[in-house]
LUMLUM-562462 format. One record per residue (C-alpha): residue in three letters; x, y, z. Coordinates in steps of 0.001 Angstrom, whole numbers, plus 524288, in hexadecimal, padded with zeros to 5 digits. Layout:
% residues N
AlaXYZ;...
END
This chain:
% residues 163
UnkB9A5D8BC76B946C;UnkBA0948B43DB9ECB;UnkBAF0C8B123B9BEE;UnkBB3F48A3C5B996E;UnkBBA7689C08BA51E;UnkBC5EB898BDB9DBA;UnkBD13288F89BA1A8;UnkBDE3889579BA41E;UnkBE9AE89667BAAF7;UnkBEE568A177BB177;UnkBFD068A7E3BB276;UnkC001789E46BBE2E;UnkBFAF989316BB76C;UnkBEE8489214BC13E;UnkBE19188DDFBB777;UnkBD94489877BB694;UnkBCC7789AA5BB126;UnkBC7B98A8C2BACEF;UnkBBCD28A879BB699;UnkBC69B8A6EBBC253;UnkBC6A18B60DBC044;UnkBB8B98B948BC3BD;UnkBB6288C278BCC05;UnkBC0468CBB7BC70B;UnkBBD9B8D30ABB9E5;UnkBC5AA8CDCCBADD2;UnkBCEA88D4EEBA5D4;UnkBD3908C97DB9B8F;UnkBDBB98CA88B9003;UnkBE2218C085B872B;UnkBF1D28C014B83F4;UnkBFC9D8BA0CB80F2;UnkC0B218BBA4B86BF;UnkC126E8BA51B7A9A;UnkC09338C325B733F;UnkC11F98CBE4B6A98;UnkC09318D721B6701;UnkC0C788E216B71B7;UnkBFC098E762B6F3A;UnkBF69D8DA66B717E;UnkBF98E8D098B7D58;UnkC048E8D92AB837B;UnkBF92B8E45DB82D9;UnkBEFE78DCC7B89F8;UnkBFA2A8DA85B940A;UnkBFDA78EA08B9605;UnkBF0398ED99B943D;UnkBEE4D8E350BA1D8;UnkBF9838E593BA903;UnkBF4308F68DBA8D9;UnkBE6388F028BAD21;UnkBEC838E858BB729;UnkBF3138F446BBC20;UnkBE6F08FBEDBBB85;UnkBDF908F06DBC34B;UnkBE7CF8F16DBCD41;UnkBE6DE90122BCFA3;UnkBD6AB8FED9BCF0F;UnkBCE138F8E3BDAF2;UnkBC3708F7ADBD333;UnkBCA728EE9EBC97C;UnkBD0C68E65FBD262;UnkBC9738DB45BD090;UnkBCD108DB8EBC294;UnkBD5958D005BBC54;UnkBDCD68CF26BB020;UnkBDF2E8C2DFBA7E8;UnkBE9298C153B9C89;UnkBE7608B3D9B94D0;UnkBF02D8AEE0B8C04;UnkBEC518A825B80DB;UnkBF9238A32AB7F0C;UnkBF9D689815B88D7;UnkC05D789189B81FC;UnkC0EED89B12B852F;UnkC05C08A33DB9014;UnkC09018984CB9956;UnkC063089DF7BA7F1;UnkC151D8A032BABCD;UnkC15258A65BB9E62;UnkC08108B05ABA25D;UnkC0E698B293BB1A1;UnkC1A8D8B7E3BAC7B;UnkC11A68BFDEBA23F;UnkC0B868C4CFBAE69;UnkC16E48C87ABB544;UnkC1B6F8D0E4BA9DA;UnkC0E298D8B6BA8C0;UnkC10FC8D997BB7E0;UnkC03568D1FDBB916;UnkBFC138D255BC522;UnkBF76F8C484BC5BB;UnkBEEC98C66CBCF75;UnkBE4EE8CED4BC628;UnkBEB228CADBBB88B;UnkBEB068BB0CBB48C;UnkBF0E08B5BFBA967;UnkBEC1E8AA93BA346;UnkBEF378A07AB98F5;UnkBE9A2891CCB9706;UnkBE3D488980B8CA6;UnkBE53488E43B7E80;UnkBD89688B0EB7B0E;UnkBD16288DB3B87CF;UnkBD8CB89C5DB8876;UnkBD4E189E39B7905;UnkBC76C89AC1B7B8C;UnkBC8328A3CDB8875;UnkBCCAB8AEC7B7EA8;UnkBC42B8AB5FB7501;UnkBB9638B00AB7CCF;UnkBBF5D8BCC9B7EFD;UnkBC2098BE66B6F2B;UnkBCE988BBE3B715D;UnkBD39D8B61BB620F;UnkBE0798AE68B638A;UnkBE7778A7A0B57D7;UnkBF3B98A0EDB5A0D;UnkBFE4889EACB4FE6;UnkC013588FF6B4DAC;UnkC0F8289323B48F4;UnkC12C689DBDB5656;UnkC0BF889AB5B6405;UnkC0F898A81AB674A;UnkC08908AFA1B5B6A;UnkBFBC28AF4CB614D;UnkBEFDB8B8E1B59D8;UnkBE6668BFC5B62D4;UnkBDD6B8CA51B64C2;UnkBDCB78D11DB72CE;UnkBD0B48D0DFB7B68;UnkBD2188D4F0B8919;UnkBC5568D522B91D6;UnkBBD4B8D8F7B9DD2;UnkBB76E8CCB9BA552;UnkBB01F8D0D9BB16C;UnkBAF398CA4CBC04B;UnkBA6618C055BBA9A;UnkBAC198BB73BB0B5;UnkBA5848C2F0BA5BD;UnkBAA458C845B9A4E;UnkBA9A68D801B9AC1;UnkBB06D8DC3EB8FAE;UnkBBB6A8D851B860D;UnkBC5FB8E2D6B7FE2;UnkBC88D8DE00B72B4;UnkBD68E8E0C0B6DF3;UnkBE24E8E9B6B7500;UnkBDC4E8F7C1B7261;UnkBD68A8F795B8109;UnkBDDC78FDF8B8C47;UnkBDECC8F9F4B9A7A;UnkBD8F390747B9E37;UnkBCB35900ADB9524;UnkBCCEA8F378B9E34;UnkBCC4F8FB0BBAB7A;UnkBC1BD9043FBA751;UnkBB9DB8F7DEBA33A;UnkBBBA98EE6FBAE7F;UnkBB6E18FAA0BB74B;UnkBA8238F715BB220;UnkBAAAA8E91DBB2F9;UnkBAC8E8EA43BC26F;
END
């Protein structure tokens, strides 16, 4: 299954759309900055930040790109994601952030079974599940970890057969 174009904007505020990464392999996951549950978002972002160190010790996953979207784009504004990145010591030359539209980057996560509910009464108490995936050089959809129970060490050993 071919992955959606999408409409977004990235940590630097430059519009992106997801297919502006083919010709690298994918790995995408979905977060928010002010998430407060230490196994959710802030997961995701450890579980990327060993991958990203990992990438870089590996030639034959150098081609490989990672993408954090926000699906709050209220508060996720770009300066907002760049200074995320600097703290996870991002290198934004393989890792993108990226935030945009509500509605374009809940139908973007949608496709991904990514669930999002937002309070009316508390921007910032935003419901979710976790899926983080696998999206190979051409822009197809490999294969989608559902939840945090995966481990980087899973990610690596699965983007080997992707190429």
């Amino acid at each position: 299954e071919q992955v959606p174009r999408g409409a977004f904007v990235d940590q630097d505020g430059r519009k992106r759309s997801f297919d502006s990464f083919k010709g690298s392999p994918v790995v995408l996951t979905f977060v928010y900055t002010r998430c407060p549950l230490p196994t959710f978002c802030p997961l995701m972002d450890r579980h990327f930040v060993t991958i990203q160190t990992s990438l870089a010790n590996d030639a034959a996953l150098r081609r490989v790109h990672l993408v954090t979207v926000s699906f709050d784009p209220s508060y996720d504004t770009p300066p907002v994601l760049k200074k995320h990145a600097r703290e996870l010591k991002a290198d934004l030359t393989r890792w993108t952030f990226l935030t945009g539209d509500r509605d374009e980057v809940d139908r973007f996560a949608m496709r991904f079974g990514v669930s999002i509910a937002r309070a009316m009464n508390d921007p910032r108490d935003i419901t979710h599940n976790l899926r983080t995936a696998i999206v190979d050089a051409d822009g197809k959809l490999v294969k989608v970890y559902t939840g945090n129970d995966w481990t980087p060490a899973q990610v690596l050993m699965d983007l080997k057969t992707v190429g």
